[in-house]
MINUSE-334563 format. One record per residue: residue number from 1; residue in one letter; x, y, z of N, C-alpha, C, O in turn. Coordinates in nm, 2 decimals, padded with zeros to 4 digits. Example, Ala and Ser with C-alpha at 12.3 -4.5 7.8 and 13.67 -1.06 7.14 Angstrom:
1;A;01.32;-00.57;00.78;01.23;-00.45;00.78;01.32;-00.33;00.78;01.42;-00.33;00.85 $
2;S;01.28;-00.22;00.71;01.37;-00.11;00.71;01.29;00.00;00.79;01.34;00.11;00.80 $
END
This chain:
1;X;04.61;-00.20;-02.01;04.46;-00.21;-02.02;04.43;-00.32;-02.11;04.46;-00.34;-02.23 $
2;X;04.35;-00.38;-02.04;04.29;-00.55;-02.17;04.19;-00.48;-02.29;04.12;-00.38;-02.28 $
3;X;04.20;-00.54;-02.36;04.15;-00.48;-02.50;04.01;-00.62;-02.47;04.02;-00.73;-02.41 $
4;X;03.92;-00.55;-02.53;03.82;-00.66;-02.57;03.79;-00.72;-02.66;03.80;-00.66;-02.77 $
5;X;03.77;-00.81;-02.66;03.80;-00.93;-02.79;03.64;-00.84;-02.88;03.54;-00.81;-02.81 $
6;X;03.65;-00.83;-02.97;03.55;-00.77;-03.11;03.47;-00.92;-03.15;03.51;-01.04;-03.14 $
7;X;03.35;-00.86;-03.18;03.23;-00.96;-03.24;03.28;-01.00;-03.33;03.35;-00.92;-03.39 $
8;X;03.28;-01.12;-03.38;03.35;-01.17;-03.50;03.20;-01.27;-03.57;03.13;-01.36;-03.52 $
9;X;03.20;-01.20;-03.71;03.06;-01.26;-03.77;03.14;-01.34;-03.83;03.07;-01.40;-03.91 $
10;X;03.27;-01.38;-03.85;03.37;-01.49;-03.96;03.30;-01.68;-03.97;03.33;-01.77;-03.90 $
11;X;03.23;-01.68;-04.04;03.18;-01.86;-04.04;03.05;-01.80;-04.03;02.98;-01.90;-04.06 $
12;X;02.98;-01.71;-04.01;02.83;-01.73;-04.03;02.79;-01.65;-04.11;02.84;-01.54;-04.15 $
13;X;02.66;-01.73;-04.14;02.59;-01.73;-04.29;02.52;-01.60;-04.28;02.48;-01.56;-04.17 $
14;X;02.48;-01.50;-04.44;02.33;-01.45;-04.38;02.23;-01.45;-04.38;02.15;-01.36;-04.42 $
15;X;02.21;-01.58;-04.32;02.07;-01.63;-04.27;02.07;-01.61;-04.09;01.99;-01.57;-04.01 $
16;X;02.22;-01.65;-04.10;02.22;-01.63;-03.93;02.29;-01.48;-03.86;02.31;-01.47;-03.74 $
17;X;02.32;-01.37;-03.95;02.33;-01.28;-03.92;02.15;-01.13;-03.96;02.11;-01.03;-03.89 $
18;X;02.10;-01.17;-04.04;02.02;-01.09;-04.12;01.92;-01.18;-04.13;01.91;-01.28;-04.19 $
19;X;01.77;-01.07;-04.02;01.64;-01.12;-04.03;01.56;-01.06;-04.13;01.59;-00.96;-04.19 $
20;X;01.45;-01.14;-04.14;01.32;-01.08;-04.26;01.27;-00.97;-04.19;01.32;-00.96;-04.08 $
21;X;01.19;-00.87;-04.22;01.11;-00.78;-04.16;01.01;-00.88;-04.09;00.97;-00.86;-03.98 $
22;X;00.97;-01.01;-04.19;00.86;-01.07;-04.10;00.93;-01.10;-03.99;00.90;-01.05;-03.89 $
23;X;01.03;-01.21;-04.00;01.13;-01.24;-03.88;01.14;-01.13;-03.75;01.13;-01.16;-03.63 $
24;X;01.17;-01.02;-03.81;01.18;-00.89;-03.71;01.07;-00.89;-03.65;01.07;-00.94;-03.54 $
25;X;00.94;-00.84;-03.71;00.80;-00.81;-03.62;00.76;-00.93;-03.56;00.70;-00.90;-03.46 $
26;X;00.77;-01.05;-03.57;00.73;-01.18;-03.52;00.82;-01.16;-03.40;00.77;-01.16;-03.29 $
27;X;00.99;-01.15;-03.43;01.02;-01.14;-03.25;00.97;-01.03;-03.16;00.95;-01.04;-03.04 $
28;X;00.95;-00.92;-03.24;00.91;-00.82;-03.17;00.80;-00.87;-03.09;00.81;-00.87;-02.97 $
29;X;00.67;-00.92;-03.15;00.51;-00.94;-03.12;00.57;-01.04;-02.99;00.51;-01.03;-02.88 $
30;X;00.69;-01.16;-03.01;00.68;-01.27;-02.93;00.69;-01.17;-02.76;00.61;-01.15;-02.66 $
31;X;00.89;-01.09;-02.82;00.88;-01.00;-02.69;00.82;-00.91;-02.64;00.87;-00.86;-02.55 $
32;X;00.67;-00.87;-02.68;00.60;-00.74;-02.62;00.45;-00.88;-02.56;00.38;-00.84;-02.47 $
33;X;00.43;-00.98;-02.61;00.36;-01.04;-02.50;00.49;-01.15;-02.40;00.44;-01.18;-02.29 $
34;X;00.56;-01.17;-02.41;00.67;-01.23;-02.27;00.63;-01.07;-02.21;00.53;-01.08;-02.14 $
35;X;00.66;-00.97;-02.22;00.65;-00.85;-02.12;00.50;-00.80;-02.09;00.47;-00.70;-02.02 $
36;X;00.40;-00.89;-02.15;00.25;-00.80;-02.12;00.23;-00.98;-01.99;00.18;-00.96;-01.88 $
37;X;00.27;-01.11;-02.02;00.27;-01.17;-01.97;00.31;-01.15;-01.81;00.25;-01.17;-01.70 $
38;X;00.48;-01.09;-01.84;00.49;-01.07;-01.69;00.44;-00.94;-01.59;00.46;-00.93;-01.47 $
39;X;00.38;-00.85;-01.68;00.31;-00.78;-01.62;00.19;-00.84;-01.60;00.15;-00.81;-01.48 $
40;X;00.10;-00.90;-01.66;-00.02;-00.95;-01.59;00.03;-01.05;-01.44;-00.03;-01.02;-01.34 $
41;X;00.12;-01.14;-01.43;00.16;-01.19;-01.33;00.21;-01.07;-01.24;00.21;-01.09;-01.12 $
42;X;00.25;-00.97;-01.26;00.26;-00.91;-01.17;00.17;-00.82;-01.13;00.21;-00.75;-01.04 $
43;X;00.03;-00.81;-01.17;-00.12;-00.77;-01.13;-00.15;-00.85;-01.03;-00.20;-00.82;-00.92 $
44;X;-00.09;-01.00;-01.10;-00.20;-01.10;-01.01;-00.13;-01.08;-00.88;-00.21;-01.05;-00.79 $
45;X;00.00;-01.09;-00.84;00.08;-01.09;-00.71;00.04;-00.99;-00.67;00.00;-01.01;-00.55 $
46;X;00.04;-00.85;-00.70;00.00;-00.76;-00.60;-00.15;-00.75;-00.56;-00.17;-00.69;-00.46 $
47;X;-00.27;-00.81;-00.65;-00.33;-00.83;-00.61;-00.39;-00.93;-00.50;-00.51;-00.92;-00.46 $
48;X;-00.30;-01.03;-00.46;-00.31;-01.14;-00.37;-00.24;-01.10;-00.30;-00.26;-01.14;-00.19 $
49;X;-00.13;-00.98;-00.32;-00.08;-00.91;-00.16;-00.15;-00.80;-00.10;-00.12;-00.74;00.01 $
50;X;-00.25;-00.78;-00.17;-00.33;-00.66;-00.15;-00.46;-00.75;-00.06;-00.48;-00.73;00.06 $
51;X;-00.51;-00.82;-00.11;-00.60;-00.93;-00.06;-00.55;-00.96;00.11;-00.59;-00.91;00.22 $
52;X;-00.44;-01.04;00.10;-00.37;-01.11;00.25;-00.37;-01.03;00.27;-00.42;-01.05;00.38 $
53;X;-00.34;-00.88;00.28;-00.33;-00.75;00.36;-00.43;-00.76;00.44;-00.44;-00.78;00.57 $
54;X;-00.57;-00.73;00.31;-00.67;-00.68;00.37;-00.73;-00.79;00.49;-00.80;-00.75;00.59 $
55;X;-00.69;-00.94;00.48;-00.77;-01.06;00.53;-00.70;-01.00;00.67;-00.76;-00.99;00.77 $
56;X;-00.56;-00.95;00.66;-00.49;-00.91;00.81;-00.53;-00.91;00.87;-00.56;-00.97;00.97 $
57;X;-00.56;-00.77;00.81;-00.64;-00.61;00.85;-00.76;-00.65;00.90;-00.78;-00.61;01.02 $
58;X;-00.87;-00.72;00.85;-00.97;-00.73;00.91;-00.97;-00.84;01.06;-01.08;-00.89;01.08 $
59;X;-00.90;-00.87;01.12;-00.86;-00.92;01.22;-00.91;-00.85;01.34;-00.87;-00.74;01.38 $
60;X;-01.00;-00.92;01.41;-01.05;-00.83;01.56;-00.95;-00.88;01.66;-00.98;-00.88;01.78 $
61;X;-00.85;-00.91;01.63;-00.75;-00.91;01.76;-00.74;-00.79;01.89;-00.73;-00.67;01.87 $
62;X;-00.74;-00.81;01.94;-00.72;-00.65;02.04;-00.56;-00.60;02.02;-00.47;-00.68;01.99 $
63;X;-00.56;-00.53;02.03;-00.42;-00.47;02.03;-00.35;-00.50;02.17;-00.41;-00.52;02.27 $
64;X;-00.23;-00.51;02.15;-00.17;-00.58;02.26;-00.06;-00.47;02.31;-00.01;-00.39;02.24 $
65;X;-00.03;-00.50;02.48;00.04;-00.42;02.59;00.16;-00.38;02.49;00.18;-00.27;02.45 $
66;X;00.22;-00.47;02.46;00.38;-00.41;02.37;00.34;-00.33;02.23;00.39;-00.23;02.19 $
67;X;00.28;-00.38;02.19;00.21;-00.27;02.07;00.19;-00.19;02.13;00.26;-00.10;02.10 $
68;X;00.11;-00.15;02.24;00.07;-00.02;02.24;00.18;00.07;02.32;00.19;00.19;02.31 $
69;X;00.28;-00.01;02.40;00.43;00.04;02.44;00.48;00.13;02.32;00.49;00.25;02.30 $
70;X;00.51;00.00;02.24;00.58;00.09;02.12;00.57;00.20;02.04;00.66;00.26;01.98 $
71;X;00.37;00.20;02.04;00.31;00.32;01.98;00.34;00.45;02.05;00.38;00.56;02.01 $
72;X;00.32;00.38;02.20;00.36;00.55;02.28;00.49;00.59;02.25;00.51;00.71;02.21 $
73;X;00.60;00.49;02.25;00.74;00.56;02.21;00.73;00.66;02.08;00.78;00.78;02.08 $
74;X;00.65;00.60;01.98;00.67;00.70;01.89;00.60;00.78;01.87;00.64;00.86;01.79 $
75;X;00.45;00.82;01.92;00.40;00.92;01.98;00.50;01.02;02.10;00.49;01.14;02.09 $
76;X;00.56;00.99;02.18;00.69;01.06;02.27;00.81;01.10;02.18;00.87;01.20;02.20 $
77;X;00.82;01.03;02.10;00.99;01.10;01.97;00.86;01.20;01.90;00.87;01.32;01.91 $
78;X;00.78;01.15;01.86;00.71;01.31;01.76;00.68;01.42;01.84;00.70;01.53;01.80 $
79;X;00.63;01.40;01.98;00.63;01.52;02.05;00.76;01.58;02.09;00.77;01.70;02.09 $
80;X;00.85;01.50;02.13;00.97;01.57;02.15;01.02;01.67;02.02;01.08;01.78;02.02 $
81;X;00.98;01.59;01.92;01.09;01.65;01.78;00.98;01.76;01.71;00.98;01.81;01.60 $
82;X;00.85;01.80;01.82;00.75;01.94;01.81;00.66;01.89;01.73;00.63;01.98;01.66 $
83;X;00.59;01.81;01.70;00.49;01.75;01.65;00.37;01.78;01.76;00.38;01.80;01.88 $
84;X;00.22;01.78;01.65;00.16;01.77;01.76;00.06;01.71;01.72;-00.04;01.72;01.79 $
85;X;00.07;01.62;01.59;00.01;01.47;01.50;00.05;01.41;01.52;00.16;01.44;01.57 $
86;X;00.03;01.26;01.49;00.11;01.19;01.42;00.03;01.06;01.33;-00.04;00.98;01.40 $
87;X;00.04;01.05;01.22;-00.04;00.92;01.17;-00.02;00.80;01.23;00.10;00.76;01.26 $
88;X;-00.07;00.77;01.25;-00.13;00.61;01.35;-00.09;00.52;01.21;00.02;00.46;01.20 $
89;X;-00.17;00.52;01.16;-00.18;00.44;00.99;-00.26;00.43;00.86;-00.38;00.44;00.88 $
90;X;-00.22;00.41;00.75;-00.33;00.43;00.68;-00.38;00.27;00.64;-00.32;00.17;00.67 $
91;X;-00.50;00.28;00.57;-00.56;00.17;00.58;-00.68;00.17;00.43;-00.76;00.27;00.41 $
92;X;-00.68;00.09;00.38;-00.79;00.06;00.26;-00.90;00.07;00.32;-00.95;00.00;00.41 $
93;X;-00.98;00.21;00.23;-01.16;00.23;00.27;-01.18;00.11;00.30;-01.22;00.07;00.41 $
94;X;-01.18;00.00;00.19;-01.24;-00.11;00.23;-01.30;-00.16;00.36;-01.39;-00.24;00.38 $
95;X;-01.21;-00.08;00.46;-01.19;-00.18;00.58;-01.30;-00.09;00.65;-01.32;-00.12;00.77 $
96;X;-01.38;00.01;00.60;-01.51;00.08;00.69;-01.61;00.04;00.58;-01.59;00.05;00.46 $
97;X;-01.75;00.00;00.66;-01.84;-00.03;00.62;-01.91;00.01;00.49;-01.98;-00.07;00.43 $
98;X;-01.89;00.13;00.45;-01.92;00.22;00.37;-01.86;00.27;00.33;-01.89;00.38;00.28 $
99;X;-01.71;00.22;00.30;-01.60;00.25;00.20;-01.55;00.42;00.24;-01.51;00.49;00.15 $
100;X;-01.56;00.46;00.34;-01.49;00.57;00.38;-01.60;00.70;00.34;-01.57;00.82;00.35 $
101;X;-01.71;00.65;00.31;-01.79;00.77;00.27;-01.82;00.84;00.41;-01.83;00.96;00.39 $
102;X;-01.83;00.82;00.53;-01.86;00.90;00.61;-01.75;00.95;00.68;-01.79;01.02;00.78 $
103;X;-01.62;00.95;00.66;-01.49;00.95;00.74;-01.52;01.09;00.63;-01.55;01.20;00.68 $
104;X;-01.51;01.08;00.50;-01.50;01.21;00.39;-01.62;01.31;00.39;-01.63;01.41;00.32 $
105;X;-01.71;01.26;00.47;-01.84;01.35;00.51;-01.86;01.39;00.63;-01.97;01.42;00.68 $
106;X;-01.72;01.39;00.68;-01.74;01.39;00.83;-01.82;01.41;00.93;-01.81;01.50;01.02 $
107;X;-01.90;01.30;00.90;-02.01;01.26;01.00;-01.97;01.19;01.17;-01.90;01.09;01.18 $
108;X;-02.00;01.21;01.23;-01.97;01.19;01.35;-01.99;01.05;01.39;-01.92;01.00;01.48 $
109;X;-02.05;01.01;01.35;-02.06;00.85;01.35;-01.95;00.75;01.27;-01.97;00.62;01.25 $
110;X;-01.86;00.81;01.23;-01.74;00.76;01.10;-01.71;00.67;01.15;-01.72;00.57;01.09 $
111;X;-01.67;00.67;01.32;-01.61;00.52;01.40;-01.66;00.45;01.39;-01.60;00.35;01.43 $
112;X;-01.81;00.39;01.35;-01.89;00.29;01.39;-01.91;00.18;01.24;-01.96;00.07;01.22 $
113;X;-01.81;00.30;01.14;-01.80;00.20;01.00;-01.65;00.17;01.03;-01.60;00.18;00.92 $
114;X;-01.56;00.13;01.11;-01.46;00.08;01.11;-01.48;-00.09;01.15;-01.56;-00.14;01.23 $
115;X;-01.38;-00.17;01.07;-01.39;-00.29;01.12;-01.21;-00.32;01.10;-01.11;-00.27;01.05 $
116;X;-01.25;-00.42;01.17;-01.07;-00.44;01.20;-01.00;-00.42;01.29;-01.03;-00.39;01.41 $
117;X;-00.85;-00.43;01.22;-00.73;-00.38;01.30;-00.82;-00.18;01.30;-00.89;-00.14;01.39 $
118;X;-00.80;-00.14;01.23;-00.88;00.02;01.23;-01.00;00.02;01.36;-00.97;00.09;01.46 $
119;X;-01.11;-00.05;01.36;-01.16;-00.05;01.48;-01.13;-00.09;01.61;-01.18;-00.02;01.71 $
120;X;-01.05;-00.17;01.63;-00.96;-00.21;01.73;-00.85;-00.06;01.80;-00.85;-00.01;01.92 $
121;X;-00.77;-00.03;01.68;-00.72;00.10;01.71;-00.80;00.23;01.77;-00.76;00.31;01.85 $
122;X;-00.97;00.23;01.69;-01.05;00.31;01.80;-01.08;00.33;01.87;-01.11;00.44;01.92 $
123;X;-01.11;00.15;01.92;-01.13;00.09;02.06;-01.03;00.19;02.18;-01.04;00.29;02.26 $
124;X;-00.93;00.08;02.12;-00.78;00.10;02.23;-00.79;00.27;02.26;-00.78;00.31;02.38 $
125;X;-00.80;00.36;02.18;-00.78;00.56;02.17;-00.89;00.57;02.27;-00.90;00.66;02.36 $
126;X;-00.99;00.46;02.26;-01.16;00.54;02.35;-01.16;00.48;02.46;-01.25;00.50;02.54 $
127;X;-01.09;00.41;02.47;-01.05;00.33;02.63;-00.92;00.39;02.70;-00.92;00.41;02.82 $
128;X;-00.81;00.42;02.62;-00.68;00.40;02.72;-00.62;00.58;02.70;-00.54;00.64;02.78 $
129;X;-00.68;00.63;02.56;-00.59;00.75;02.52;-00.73;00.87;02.54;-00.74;00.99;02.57 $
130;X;-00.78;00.81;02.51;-00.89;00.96;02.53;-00.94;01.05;02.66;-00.98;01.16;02.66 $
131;X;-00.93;00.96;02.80;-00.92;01.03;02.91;-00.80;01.08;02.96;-00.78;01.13;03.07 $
132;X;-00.73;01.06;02.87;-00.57;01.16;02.88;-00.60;01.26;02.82;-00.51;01.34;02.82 $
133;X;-00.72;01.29;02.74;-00.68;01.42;02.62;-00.65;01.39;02.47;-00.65;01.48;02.38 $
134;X;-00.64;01.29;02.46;-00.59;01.30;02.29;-00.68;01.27;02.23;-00.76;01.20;02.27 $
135;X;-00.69;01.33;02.10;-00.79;01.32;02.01;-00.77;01.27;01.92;-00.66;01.30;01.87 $
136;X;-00.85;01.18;01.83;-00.82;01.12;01.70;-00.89;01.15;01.58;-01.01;01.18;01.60 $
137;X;-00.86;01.15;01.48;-00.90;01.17;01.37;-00.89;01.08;01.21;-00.80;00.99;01.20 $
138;X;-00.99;01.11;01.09;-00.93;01.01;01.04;-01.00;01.10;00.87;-01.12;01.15;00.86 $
139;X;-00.91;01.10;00.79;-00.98;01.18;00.66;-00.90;01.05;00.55;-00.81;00.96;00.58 $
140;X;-00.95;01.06;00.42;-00.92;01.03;00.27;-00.80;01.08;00.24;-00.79;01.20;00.22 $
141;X;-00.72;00.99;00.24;-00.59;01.04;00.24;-00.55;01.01;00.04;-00.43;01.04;00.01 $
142;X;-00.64;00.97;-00.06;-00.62;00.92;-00.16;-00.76;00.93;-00.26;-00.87;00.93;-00.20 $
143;X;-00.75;00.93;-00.38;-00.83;00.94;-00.46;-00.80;00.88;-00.57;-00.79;00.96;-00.65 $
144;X;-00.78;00.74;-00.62;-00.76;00.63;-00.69;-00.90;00.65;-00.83;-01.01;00.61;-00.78 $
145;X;-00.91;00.68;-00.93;-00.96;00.72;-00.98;-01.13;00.76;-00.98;-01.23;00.74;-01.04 $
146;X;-01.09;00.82;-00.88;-01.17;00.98;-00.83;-01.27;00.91;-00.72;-01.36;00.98;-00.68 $
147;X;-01.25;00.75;-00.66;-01.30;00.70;-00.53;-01.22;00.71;-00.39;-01.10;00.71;-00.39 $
148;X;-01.28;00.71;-00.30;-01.19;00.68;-00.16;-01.10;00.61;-00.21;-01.14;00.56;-00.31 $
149;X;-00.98;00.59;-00.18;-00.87;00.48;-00.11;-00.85;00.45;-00.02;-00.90;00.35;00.02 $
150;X;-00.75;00.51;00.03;-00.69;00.49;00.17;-00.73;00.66;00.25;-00.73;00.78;00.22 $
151;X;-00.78;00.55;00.38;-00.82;00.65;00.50;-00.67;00.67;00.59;-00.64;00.55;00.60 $
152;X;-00.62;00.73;00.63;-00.53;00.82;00.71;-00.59;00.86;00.89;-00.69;00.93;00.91 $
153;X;-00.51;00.78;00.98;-00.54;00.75;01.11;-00.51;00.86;01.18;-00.38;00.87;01.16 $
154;X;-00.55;00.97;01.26;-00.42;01.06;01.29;-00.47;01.06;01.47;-00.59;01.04;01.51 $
155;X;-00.38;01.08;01.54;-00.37;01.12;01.67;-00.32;01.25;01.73;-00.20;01.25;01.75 $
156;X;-00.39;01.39;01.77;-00.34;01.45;01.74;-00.31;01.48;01.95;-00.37;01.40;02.03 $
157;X;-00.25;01.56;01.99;-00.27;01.60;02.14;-00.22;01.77;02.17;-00.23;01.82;02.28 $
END
């Protein structure tokens, strides 16, 4: 078994072994802003990934034939495996007119504050899935200091 070579302080001074108390708290102060630094950079990034989400999300694209292929597949695996929900997706209040207050007041009118990919999805359910039977639903799936967050898409049959 190799032995590890030991710290060897032999040739240095102590000036270069032994800090001041000022010396000590000064690195401390330097290291606890490098770490408040990279946590504010890491505010800023999730907040510009939270942003481009939302710019996505609000996209009136229609939903397209292979998207909605692949949704059925996984609406067909959850029914097989006895399901008889399944979340669609969730989505930042933001993205209804009124920040999710009517989705949580469940007012019957909730669909008409959807914009987006979310309204598109209600689209597509009230055109292609609803004369089949399935029903959709959508509640506050989150409470981020004691406001909406995220709304929760559900499809149930």
């Amino acid at each position: 078994m190799a032995e590890h070579p030991k710290l060897s302080l032999k040739g240095l001074s102590d000036d270069d072994i032994f800090m001041s108390v000022k010396e000590l708290k000064a690195y401390v102060t330097e290291v606890e802003m490098a770490k408040a630094k990279q946590s504010l950079e890491a505010h800023a990034r999730a907040d510009k990934a939270k942003h481009d989400l939302l710019e996505q999300l609000k996209s009136d694209k229609p939903i397209g034939e292979d998207q909605l292929r692949a949704f059925m597949s996984r609406v067909r695996a959850a029914a097989e495996s006895g399901a008889n929900e399944l979340l669609i997706g969730r989505f930042p209040s933001e993205l209804c007119t009124d920040h999710g207050r009517a989705i949580n007041m469940a007012e019957p009118d909730w669909p008409e504050t959807l914009v987006g990919l979310p309204r598109q999805g209600y689209l597509t359910w009230k055109e292609k899935l609803q004369p089949l039977g399935y029903k959709l639903s959508a509640q506050i799936v989150d409470w981020p200091e004691g406001v909406p967050g995220e709304v929760g898409m559900y499809l149930s049959w």
